[in-house]
MOPAC internal coordinates of N, CA, C and O (Angstrom, degrees):
PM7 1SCF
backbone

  N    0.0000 0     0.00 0     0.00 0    0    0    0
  C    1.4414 1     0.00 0     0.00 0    1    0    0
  C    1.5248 1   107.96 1     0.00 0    2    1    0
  O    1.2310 1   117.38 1   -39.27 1    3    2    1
  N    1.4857 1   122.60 1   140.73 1    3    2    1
  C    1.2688 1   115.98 1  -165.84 1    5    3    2
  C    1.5334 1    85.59 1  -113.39 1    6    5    3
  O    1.2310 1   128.62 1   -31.56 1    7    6    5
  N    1.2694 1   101.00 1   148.44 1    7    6    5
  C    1.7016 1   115.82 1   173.14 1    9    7    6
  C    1.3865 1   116.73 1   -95.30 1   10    9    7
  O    1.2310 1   109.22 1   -55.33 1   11   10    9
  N    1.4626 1   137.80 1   124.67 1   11   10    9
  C    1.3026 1   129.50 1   148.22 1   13   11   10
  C    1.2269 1   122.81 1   -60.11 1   14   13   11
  O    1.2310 1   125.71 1   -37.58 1   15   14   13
  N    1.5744 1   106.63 1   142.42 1   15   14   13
  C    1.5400 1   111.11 1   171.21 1   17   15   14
  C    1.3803 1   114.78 1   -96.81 1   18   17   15
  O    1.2310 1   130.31 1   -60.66 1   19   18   17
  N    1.6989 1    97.72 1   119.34 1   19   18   17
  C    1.4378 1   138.25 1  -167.60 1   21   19   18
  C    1.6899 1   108.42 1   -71.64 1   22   21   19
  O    1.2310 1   120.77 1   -83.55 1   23   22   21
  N    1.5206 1   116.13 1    96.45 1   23   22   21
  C    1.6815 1   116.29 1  -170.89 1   25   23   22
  C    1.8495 1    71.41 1  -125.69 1   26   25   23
  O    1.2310 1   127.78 1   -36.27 1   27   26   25
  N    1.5132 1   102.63 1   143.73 1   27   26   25
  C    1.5750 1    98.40 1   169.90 1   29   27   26
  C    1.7831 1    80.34 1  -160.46 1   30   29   27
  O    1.2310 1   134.36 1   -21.82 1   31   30   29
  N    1.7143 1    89.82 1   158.18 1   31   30   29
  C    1.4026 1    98.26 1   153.00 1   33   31   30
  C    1.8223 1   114.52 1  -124.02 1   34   33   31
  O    1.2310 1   121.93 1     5.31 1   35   34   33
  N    1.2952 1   113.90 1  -174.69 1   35   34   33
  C    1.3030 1   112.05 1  -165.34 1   37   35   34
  C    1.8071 1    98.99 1  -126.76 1   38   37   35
  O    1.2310 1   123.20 1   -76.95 1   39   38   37
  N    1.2093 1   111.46 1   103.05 1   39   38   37
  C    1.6050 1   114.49 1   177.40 1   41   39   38
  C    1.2383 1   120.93 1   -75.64 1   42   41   39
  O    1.2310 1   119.56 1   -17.11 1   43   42   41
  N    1.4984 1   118.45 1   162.89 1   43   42   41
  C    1.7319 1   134.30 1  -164.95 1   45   43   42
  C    1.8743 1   106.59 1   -29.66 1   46   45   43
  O    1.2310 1   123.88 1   144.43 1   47   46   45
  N    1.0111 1   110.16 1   -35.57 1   47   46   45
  C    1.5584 1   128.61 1  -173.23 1   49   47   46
  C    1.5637 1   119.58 1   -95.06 1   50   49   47
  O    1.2310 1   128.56 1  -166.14 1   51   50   49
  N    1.3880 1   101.11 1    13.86 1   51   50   49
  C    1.5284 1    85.79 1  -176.81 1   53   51   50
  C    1.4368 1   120.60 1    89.50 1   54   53   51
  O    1.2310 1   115.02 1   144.60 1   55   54   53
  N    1.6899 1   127.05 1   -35.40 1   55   54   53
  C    1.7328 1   116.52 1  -175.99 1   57   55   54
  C    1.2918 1   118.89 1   -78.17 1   58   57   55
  O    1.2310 1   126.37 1   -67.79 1   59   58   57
  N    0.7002 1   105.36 1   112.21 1   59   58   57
  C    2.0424 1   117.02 1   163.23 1   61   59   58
  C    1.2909 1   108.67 1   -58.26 1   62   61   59
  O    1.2310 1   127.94 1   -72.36 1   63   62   61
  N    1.3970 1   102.32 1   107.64 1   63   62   61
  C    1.7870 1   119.95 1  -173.39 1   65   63   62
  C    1.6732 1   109.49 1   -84.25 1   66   65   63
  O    1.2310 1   125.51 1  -157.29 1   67   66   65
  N    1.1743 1   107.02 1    22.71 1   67   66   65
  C    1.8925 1   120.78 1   161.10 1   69   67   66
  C    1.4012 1   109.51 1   -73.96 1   70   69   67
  O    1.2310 1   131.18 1   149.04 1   71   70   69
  N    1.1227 1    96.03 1   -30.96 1   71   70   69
  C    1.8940 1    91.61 1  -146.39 1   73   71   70
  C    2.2653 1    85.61 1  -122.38 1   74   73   71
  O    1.2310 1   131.58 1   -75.01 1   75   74   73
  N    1.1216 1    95.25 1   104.99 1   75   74   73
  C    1.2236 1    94.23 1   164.10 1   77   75   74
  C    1.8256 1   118.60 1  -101.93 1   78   77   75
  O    1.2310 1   124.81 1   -15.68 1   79   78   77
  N    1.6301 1   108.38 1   164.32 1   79   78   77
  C    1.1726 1   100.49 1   170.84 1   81   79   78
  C    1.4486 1   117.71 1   -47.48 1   82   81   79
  O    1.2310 1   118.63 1   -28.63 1   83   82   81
  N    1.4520 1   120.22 1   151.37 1   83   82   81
  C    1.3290 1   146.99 1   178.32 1   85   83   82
  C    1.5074 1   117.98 1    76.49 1   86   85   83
  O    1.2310 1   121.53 1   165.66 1   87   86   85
  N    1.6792 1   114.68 1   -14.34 1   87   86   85
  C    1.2129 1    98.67 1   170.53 1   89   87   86
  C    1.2396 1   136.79 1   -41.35 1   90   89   87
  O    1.2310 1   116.06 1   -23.86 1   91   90   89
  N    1.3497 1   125.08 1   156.14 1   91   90   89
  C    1.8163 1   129.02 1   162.03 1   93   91   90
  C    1.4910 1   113.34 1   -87.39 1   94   93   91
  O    1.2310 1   131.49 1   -68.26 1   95   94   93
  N    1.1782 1    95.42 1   111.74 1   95   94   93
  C    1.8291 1    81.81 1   174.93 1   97   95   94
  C    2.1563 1   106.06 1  -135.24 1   98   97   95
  O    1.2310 1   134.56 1    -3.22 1   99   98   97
  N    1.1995 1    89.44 1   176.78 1   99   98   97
  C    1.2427 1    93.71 1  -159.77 1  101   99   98
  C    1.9229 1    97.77 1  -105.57 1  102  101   99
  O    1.2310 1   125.29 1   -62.72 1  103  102  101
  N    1.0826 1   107.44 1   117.28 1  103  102  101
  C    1.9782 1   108.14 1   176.25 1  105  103  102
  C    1.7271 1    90.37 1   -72.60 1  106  105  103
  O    1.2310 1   133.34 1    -0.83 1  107  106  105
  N    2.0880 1    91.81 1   179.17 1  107  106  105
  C    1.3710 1    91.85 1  -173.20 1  109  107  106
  C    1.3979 1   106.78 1  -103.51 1  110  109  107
  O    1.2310 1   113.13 1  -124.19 1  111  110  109
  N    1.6899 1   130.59 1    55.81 1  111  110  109
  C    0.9727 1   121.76 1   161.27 1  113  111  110
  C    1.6725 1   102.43 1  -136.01 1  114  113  111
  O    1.2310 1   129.20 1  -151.15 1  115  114  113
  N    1.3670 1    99.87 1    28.85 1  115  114  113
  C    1.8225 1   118.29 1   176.81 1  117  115  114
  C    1.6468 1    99.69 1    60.93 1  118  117  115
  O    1.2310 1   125.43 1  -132.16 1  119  118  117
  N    1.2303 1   107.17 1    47.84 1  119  118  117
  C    1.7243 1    90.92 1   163.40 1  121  119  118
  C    1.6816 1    88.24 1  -113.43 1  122  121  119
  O    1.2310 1   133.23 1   -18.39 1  123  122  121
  N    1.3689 1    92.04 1   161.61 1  123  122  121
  C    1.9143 1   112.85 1   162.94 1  125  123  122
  C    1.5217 1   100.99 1   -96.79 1  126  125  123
  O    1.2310 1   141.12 1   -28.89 1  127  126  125
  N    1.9091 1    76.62 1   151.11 1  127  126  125
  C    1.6870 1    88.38 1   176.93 1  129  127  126
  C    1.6135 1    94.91 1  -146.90 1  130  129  127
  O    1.2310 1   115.82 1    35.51 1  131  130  129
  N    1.5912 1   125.55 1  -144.49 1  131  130  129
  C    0.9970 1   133.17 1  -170.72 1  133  131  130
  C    1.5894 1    98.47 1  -173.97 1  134  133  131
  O    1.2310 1   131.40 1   -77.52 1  135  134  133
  N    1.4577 1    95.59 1   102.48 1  135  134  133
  C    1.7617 1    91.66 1  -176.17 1  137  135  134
  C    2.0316 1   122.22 1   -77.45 1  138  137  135
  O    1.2310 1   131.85 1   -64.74 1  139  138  137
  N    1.2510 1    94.73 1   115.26 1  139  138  137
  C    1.5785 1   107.38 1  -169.37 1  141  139  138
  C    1.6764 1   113.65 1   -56.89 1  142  141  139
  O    1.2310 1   119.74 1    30.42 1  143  142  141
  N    1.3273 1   118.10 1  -149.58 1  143  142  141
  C    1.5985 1   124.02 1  -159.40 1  145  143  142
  C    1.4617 1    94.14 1   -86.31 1  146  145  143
  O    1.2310 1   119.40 1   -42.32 1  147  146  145
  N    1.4161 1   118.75 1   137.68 1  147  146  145
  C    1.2991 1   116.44 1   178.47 1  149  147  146
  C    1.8955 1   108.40 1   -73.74 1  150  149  147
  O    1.2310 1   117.46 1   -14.16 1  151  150  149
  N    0.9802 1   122.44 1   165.84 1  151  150  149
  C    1.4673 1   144.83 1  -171.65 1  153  151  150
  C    0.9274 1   120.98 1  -127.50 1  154  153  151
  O    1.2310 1   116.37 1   -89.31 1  155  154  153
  N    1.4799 1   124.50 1    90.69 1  155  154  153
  C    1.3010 1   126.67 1  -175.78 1  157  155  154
  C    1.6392 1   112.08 1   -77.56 1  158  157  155
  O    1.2310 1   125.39 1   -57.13 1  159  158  157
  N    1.2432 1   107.26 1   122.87 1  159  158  157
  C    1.6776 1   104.91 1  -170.95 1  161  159  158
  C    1.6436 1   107.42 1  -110.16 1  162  161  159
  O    1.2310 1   111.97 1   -51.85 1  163  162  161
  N    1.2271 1   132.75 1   128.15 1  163  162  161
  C    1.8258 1   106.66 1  -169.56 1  165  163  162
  C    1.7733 1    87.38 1   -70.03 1  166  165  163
  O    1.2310 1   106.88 1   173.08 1  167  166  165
  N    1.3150 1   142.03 1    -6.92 1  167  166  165
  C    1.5168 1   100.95 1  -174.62 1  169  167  166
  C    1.3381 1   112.50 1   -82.98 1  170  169  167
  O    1.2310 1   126.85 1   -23.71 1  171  170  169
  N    1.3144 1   104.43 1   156.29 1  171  170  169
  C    1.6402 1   112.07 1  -170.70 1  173  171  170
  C    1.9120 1   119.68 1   -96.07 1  174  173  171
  O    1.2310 1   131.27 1   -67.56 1  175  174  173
  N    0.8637 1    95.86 1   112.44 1  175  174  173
  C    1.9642 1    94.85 1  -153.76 1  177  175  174
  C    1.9981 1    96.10 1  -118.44 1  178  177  175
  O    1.2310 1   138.81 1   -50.30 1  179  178  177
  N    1.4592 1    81.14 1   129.70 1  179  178  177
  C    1.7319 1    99.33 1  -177.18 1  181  179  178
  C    1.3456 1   104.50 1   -54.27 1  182  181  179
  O    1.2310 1   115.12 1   136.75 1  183  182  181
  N    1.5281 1   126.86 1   -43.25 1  183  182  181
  C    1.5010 1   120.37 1  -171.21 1  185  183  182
  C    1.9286 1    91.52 1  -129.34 1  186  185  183
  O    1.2310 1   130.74 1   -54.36 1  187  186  185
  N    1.2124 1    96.89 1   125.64 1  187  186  185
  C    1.7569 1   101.94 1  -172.10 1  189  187  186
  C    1.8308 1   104.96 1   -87.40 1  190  189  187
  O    1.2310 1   110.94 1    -5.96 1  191  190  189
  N    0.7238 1   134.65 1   174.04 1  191  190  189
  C    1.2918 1   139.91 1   179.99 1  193  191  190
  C    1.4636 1    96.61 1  -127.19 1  194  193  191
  O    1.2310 1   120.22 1   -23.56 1  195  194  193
  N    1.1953 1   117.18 1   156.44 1  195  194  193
  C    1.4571 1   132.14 1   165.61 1  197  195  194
  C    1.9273 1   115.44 1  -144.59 1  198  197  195
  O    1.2310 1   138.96 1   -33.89 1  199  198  197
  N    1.5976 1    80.85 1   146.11 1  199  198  197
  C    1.8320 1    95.25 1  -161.44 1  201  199  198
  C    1.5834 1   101.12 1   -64.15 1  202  201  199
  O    1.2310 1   109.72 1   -61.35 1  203  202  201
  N    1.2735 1   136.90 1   118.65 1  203  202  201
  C    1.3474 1   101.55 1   144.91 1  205  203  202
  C    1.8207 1   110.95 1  -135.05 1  206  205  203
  O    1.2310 1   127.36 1    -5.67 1  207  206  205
  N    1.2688 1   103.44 1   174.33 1  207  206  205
  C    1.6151 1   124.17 1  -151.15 1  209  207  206
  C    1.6193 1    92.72 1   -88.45 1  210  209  207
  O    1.2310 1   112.84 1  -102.78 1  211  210  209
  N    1.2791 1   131.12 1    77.22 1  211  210  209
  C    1.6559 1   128.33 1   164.36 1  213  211  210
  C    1.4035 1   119.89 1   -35.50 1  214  213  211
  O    1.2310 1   108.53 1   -56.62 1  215  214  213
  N    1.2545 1   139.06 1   123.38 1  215  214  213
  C    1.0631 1   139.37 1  -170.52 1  217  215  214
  C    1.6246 1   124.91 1   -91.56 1  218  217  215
  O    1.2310 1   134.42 1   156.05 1  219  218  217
  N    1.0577 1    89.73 1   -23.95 1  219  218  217
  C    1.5422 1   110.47 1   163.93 1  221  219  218
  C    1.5923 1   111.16 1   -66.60 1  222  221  219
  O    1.2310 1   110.49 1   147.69 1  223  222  221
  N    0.8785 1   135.49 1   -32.31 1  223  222  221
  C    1.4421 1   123.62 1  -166.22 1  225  223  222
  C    2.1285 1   100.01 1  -141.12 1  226  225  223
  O    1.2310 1   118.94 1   156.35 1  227  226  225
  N    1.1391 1   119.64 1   -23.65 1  227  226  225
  C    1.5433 1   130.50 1   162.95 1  229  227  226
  C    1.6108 1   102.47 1    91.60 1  230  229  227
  O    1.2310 1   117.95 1  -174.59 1  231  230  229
  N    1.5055 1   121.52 1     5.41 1  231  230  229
  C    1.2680 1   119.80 1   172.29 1  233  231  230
  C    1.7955 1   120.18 1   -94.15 1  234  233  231
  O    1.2310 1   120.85 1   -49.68 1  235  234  233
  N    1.0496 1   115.97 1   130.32 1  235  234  233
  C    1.5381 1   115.85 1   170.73 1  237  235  234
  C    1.8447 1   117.72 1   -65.52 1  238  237  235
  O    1.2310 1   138.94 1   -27.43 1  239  238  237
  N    1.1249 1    80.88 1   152.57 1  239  238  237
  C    1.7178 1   103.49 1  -171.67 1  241  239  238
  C    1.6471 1   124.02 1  -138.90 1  242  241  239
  O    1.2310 1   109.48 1   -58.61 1  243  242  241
  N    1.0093 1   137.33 1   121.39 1  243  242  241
  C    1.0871 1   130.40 1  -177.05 1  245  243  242
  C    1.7778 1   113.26 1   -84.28 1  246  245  243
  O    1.2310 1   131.44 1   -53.47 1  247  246  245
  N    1.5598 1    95.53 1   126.53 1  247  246  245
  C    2.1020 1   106.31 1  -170.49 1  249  247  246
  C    1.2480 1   101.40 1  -136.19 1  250  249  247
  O    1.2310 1   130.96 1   -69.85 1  251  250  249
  N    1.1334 1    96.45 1   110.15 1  251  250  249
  C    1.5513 1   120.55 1   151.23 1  253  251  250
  C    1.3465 1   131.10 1   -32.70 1  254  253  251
  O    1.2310 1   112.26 1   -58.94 1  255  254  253
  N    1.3281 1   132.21 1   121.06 1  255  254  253
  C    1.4082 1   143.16 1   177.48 1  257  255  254
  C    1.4216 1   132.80 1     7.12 1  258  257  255
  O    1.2310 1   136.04 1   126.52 1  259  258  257
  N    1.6862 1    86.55 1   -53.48 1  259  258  257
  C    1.5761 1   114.50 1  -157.86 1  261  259  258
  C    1.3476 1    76.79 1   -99.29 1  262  261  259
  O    1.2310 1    97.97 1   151.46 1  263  262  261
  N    1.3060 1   156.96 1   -28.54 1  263  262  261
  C    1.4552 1   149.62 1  -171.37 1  265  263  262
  C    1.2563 1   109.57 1   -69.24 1  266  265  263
  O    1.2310 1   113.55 1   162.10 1  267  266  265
  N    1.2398 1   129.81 1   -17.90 1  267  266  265
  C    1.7889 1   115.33 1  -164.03 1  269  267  266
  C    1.4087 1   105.56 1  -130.15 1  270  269  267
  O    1.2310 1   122.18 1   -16.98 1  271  270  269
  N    1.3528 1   113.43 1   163.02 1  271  270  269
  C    1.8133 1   122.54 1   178.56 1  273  271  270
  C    1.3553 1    92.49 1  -150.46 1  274  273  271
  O    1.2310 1   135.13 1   -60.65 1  275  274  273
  N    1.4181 1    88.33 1   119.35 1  275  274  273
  C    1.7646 1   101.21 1   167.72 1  277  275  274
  C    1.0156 1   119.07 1   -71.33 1  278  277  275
  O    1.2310 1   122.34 1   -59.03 1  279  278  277
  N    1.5941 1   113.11 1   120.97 1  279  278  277
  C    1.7018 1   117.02 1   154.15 1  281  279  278
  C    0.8507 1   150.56 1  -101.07 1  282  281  279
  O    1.2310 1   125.27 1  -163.13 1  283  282  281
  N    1.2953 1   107.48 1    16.87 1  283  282  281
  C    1.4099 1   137.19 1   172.57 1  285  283  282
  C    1.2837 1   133.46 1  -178.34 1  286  285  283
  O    1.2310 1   107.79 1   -36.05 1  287  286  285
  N    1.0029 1   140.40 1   143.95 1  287  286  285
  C    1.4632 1   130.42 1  -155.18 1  289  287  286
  C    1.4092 1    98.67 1  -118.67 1  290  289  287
  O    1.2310 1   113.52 1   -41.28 1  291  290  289
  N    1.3325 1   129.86 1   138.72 1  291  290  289
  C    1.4672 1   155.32 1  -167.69 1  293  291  290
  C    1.7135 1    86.60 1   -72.58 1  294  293  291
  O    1.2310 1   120.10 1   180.00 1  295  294  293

């Protein structure tokens, strides 16, 4: 599996513009998922979470930054 190199920034709202909808990315207990529609929340949060769709089980979860590695880009 080849890894992309992960450069992101973090906009007014909190989303980390790495990880767009539909990507595949990998959480940190090696499951795949597919990170869903971002959510703009007005609160302003030091480490943002982002939704994505686990494939293993089909429920969303909110993962943290340092939790995911993209494997593919939408």
């Amino acid at each position: 599996m080849s890894k992309v190199k992960q450069e992101f920034e973090i906009d007014e709202n909190g989303w980390c513009s790495a990880y767009e909808t539909g990507d595949l990315v990998m959480v940190n207990d090696n499951k795949l998922g597919i990170v869903m529609n971002k959510v703009v929340s007005k609160q302003k949060t030091m480490f943002p979470f982002i939704k994505v769709l686990l494939l293993e089980d089909n429920h969303i979860y909110d993962y943290g930054l340092n939790s995911l590695e993209i494997v593919s880009k939408a």
